[in-house]
N, C-alpha and C positions, 0 to 999 in steps of 0.2 A: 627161714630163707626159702622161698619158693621154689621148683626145678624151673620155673617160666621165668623169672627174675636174675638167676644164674643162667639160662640158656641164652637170652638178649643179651645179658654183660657181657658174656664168652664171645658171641656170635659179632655182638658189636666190633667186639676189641678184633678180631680178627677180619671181619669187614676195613675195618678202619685202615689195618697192617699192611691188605689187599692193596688198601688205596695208594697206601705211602708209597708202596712199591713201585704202582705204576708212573706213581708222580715220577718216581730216582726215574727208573730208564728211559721214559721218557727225556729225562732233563738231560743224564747222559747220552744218550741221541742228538738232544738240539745242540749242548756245546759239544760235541764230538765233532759233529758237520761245521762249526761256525772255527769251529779249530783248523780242521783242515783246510778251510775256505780261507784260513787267514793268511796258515802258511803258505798257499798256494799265491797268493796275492802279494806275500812279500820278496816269494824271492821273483817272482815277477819283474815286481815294481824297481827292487832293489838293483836287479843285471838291469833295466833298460834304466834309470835314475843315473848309477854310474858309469855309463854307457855315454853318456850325453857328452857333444863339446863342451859346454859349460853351462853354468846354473841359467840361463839364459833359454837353453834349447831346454833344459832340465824342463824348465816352468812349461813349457807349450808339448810337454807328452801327451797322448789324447788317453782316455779311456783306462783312466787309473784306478784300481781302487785297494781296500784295506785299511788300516791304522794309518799304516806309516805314511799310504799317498795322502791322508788327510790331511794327517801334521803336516807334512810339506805344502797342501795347496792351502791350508792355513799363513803357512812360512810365507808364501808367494804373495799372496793377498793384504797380507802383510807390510813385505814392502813395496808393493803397488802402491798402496795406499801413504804409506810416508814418503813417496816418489813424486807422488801427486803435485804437493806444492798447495793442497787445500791449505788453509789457513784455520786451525780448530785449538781453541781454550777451555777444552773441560779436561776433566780427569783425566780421562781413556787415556790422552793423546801428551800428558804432562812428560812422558816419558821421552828419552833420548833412543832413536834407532833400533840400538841393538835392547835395550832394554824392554820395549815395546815386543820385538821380537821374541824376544825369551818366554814374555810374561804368555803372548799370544797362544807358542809351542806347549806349553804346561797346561793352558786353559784345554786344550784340546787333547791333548795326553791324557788329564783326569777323565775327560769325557770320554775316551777310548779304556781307561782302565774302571770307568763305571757299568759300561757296556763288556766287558769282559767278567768282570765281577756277578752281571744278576744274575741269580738264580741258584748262587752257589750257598746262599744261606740257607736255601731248603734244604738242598742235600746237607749239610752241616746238623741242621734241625732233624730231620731225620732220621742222620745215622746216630744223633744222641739221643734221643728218646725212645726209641723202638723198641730197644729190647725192654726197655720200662715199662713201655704199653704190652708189651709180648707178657712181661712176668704179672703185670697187674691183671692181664687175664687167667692165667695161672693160678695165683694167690687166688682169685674169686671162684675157678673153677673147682679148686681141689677142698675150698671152702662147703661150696654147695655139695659137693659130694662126700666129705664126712660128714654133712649131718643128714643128706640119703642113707650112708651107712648105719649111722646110731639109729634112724630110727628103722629100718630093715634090722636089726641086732643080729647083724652076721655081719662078722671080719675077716671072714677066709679070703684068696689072693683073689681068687676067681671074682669075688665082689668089687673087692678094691684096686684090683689093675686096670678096670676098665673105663671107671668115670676119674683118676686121677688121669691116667693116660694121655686120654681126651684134654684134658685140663693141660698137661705141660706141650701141647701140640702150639700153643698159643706164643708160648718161648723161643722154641724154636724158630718159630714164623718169625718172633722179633726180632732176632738175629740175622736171620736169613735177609730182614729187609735192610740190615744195620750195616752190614758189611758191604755191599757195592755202594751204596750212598759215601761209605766212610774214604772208599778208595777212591770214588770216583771224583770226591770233592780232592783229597790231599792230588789228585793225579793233576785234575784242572786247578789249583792253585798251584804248583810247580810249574806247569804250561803257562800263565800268567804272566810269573818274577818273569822267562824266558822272554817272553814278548815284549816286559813292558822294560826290560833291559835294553833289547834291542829297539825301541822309540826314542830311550834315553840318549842312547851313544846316536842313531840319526840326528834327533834333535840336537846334538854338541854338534857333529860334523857341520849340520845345515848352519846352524850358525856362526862356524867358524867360514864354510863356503861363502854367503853372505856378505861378513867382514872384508875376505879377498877381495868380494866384488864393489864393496863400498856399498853396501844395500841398495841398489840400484836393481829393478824389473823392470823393461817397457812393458808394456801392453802385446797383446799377439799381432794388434792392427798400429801399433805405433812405426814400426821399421817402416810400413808401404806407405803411411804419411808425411813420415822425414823424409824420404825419398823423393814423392810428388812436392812435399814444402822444398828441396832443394833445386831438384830440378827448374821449379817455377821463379827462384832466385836466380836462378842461372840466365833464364830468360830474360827475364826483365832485366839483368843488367846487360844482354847484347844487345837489346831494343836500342837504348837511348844514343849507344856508341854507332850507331848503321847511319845515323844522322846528319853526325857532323862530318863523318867522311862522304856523303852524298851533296852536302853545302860547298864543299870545298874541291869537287870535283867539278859543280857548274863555276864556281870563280874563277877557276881555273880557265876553263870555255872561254868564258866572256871576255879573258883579258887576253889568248891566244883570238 
């Protein structure tokens, strides 16, 4: 075994460790931020959501965002759409109101807890293998350097503590990258169940809100249209009544 064939194995394997490492912190960095970015955005969302007169104002909050306002402007969109009055015969729409509803909220759920999910397989991957890859440099290095000692034919300490040494630095390293990966996945899969408990129980309330209201959303521009449509009803039926009392006021005339 070469000392140039053992020194790239070594060097690899800790190149490699290097890399893992930057991979984890980095990763713990972007869900760190995407963490706080969420909670900030739920309890947001959450005081101005139940804040509102009713699911009605709820629907027209402007400038929401997060999980949870997704689910909800799913929920809304939702029953805009079975509010409609379209007429549609395929699958999608085979469903009854609330069950449409449901199905809607979970499609979008999953989609929130696949974006909460990536990236945590790395760290997972990661923190299991590394210290494997740490000892497989180990094992190679302390390899290549008992057979530097055999053939040097000196065994005293001074020989052998220094290319074994070198050799278990690669262990260490493996661990070292093994443990924030390992914490930082089990930290953000706890943060997760948390989240995605609380989408759960919104999603039950929204639907039971919903049911209250008889699945019914106008539109943001439907109220200022019912309004000008009744108004312009109002008119047209005092139109036709200005009429017959103008007819009946010249009768009047002509026979006085």
């Amino acid at each position: 075994m070469s000392d140039i064939a053992t020194n790239v194995i070594v060097d690899g394997t800790l190149n490699t460790l290097i890399g893992a490492s930057v991979v984890t912190w980095a990763l713990i960095l972007v869900k760190g931020v995407q963490h706080l970015r969420i909670s900030y955005h739920h309890r947001n969302f959450s005081k101005r959501f139940w804040s509102a007169a009713d699911i009605q104002a709820a629907s027209q909050l402007p400038d929401q965002h997060g999980p949870a306002a997704r689910v909800a402007g799913i929920g809304f969109s939702t029953l805009i759409e079975t509010d409609s009055g379209a007429s549609t015969h395929d699958l999608e729409h085979t469903w009854d109101r609330q069950e449409l509803l449901d199905r809607r909220l979970r499609q979008q759920m999953q989609k929130e807890r696949g974006s909460l999910e990536s990236g945590l397989a790395v760290l997972a991957t990661i923190g299991s293998i590394s210290p494997f890859v740490g000892l497989f440099g180990t094992v190679w290095g302390i390899m290549g350097a008992l057979t530097n000692i055999s053939k040097s034919g000196s065994a005293s300490l001074e020989v052998v503590a220094g290319p074994i040494g070198e050799a278990l630095i690669a262990t260490a390293v493996g661990i070292a990258v093994a443990v924030p990966a390992v914490i930082g996945y089990n930290f953000f899969i706890r943060r997760n169940k948390v989240i995605w408990a609380f989408l759960d129980d919104f999603a039950i309330d929204f639907v039971h809100l919903a049911l209250k209201h008889g699945f019914v959303i106008e539109r943001a521009g439907n109220k200022s249209a019912n309004a000008a449509a009744r108004l312009t009803e109002i008119s047209a039926a005092k139109k036709p009544a200005s009429k017959p009392l103008h007819d009946e006021l010249i009768a009047k005339e002509a026979h006085a």
